[in-house]
C-alpha positions as CSV (number, residue, x, y, z in Angstrom):
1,X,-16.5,11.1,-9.3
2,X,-15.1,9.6,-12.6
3,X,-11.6,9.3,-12.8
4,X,-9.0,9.2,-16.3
5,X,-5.7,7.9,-16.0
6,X,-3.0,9.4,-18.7
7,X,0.1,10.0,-19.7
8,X,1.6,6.3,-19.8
9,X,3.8,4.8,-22.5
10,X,7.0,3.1,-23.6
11,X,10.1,4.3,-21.8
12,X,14.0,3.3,-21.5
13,X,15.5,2.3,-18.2
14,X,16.3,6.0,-16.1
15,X,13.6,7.5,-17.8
16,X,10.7,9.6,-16.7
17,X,7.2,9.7,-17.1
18,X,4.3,11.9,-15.9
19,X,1.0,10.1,-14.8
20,X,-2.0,12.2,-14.9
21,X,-5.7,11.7,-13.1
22,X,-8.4,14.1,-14.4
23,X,-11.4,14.1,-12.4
24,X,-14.9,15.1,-13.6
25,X,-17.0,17.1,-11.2
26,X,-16.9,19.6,-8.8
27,X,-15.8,17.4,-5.5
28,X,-12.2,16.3,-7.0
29,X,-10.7,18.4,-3.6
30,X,-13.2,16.7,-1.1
31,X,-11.1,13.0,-1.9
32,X,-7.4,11.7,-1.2
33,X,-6.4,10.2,-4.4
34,X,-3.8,7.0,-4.6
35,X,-2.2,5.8,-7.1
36,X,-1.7,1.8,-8.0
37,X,-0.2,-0.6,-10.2
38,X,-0.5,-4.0,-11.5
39,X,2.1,-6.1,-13.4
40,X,1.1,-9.4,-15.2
41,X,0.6,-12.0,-12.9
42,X,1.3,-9.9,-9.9
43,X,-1.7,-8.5,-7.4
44,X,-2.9,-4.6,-7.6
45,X,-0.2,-2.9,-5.5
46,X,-0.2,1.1,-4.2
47,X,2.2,3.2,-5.4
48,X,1.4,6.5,-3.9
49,X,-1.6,8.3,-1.9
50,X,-1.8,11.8,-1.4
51,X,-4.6,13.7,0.7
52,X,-7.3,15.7,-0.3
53,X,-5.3,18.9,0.0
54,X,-2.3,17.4,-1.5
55,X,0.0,17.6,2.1
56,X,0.1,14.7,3.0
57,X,1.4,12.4,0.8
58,X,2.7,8.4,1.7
59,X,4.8,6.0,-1.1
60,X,5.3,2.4,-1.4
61,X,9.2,1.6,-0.4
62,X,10.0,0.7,-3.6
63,X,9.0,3.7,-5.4
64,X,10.0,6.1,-2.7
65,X,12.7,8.9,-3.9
66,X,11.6,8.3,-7.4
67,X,8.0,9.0,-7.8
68,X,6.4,12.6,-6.6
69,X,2.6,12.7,-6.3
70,X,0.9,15.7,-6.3
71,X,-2.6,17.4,-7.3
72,X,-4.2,20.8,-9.2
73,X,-7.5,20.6,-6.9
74,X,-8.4,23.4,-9.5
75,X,-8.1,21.6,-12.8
76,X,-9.3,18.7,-10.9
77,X,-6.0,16.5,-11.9
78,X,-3.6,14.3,-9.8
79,X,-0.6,13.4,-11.0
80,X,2.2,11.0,-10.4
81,X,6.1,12.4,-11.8
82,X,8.1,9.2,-12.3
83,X,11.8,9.6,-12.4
84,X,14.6,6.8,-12.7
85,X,12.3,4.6,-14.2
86,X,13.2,0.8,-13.8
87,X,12.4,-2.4,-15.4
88,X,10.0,-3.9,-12.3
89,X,8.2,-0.8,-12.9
90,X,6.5,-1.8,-15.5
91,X,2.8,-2.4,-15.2
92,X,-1.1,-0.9,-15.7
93,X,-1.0,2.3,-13.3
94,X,-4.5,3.2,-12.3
95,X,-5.4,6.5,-9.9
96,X,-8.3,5.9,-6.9
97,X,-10.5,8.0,-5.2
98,X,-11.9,8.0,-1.6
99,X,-9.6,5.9,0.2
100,X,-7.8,7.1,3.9
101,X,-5.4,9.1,4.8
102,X,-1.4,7.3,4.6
103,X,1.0,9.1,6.7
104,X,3.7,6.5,5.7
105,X,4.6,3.8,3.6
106,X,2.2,1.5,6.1
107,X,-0.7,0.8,3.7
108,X,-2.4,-2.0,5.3
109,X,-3.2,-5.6,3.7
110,X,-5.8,-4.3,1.5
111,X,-5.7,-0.7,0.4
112,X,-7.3,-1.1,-3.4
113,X,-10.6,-2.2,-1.0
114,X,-10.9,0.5,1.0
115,X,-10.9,2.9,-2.8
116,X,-14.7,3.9,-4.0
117,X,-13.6,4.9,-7.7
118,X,-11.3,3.9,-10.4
119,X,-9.5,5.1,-13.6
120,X,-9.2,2.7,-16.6
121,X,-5.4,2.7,-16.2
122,X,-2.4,3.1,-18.2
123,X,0.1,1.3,-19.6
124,X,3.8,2.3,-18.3
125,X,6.4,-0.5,-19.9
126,X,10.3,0.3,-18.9
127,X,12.5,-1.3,-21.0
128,X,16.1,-2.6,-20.1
């Protein structure tokens, strides 16, 4: 599967953003999706990963209450709703496909690893 990442951009502190992941082909609803981000100088960290069906979703702590994932298995498209944007938000968000199942916020040392295919990010810059 070949993933797109959209939707990033400029933004002012409280803002929102929506993320989306288009998927090409016809298996999009067969893989959980998750969702990651990398800040300068900073390691590749999950945000988000919701299931292939879209019911079970899991967030990273410090996103949690603020971002909503969730996924249109028909137009093969994930997205991630970012609300109350902050400054440490900023950073290259990239969606994934064919990781595991998260039923909480305990992602394991490694997730990115355990992902088969990768969007080319986007750029998502809060400013103060």
């Amino acid at each position: 599967v070949q993933l797109q990442a959209s939707g990033g951009g400029p933004v002012q502190a409280g803002g929102s953003l929506r993320l989306s992941c288009v998927a090409s082909g016809r298996t999009f609803g067969t893989y959980n999706i998750g969702w990651f981000r990398q800040a300068p100088g900073k390691e590749r960290e999950i945000v988000s990963a919701i299931n292939f069906s879209g019911e079970i979703i899991a967030y990273a702590d410090a996103v949690k209450g603020r971002f909503t994932a969730s996924r249109d298995n028909a137009k093969n498209t994930a997205y991630l709703q970012m609300n109350s944007l902050k400054p440490e938000d900023t950073a290259v968000y990239y969606c994934a496909a064919g990781g595991p199942t998260y039923y909480s916020s305990n992602f394991g040392p490694e997730p990115a690893a355990l992902y088969d295919y990768w969007g080319q990010g986007t750029q998502v810059t809060v400013s103060s």
